[in-house]
C-alpha positions as CSV (number, residue, x, y, z in Angstrom):
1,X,0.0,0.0,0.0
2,X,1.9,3.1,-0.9
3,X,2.2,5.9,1.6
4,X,0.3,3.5,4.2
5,X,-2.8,4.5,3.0
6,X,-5.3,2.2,4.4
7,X,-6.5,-0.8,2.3
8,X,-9.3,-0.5,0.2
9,X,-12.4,-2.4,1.3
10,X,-14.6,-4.6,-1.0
11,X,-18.1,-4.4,0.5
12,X,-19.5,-7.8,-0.7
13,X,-23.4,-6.3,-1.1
14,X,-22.2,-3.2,-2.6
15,X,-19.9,-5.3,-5.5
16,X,-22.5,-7.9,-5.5
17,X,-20.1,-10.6,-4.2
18,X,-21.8,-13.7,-2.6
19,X,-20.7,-17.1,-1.4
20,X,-23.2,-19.8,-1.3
21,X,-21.3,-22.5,-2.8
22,X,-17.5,-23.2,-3.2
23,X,-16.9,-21.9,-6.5
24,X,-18.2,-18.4,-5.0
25,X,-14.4,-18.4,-2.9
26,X,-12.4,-17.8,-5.3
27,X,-14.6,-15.0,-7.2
28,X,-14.8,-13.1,-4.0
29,X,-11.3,-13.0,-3.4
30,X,-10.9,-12.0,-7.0
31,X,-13.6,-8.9,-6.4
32,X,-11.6,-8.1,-3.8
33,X,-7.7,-9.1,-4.6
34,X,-6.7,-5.6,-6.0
35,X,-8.6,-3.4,-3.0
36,X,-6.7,-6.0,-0.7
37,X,-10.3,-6.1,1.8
38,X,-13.4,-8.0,2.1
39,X,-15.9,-6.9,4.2
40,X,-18.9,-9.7,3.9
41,X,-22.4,-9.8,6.2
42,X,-24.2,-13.1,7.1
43,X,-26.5,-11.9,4.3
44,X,-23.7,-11.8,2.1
45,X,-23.5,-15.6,2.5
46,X,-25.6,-19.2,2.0
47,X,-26.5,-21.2,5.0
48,X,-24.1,-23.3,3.9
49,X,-20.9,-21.1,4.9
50,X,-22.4,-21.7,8.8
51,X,-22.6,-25.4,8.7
52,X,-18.5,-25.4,9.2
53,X,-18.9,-29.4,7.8
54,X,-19.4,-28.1,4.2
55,X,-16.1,-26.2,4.6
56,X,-16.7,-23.1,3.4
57,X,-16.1,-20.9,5.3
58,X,-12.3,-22.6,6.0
59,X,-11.8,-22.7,2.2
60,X,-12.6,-18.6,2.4
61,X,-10.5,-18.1,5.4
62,X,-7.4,-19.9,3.8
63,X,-8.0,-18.2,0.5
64,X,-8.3,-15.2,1.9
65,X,-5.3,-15.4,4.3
66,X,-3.2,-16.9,1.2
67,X,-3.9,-14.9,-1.4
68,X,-3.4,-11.7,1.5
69,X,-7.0,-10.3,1.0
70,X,-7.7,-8.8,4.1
71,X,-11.5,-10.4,5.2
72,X,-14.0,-8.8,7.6
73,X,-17.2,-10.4,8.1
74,X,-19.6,-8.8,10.4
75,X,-21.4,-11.2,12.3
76,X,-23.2,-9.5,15.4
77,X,-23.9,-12.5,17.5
78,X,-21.5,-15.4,16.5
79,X,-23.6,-17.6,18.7
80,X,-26.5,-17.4,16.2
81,X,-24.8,-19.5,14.2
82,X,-23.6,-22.0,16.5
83,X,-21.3,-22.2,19.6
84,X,-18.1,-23.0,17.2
85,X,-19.1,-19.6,15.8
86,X,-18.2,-17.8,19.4
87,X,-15.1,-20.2,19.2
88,X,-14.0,-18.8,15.7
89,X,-14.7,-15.3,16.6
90,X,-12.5,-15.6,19.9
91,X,-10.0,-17.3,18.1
92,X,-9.8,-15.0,15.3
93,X,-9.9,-11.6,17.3
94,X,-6.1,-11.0,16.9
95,X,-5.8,-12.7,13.5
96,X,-3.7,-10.9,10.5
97,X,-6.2,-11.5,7.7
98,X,-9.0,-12.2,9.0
99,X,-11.8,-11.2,11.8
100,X,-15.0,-11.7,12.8
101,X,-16.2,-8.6,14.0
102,X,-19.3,-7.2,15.8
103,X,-20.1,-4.4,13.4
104,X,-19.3,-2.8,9.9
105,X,-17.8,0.2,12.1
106,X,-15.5,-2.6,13.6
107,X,-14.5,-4.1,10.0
108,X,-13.5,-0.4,9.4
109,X,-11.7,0.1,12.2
110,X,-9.3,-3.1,11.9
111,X,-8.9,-2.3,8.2
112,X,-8.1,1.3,9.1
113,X,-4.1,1.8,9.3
């Protein structure tokens, strides 16, 4: 990023980005490879991504984090989608590339520099 400037944030519903299945991964980390930020909503996603056995949401996470597209989603209450969901949140709160965050003011606050 040159002068620091803060990365630039795909918004998924603004850029119409949506993952429901996994061939959705790698076109949202193409929407968002040159802006170098994701910033996705449970609406932004199928109901697949939650159901952690269908492994979508680890094949976004490692895409994201390999392909260093910085990935925000904003999930307000992790435990509506199941107690892993507090787990991953928790274990993700310090995490270089990607966060699960409370709000889209949080998303823009970790993406800020």
């Amino acid at each position: 990023m040159p002068g620091g400037a803060a990365p630039r944030a795909v918004v998924a519903s603004e850029a119409g980005v949506r993952i429901a299945a996994m061939r959705d991964v790698m076109d949202a980390i193409g929407a968002a490879y040159d802006a170098e930020a994701l910033i996705l909503t449970a609406d932004d996603v199928g109901a697949d991504f939650f159901d952690l056995r269908t492994g979508l949401a680890g094949e976004l996470f490692q895409k994201a984090t390999q392909y260093g597209v910085r990935l925000a989603l904003v999930l307000p209450d992790p435990a509506a989608h199941g107690p892993r969901w507090v787990d991953l949140a928790f274990e993700h709160r310090r995490h270089d590339a990607v966060r699960i965050v409370a709000s889209r003011a949080d998303a823009d606050a970790w993406l800020a520099p």
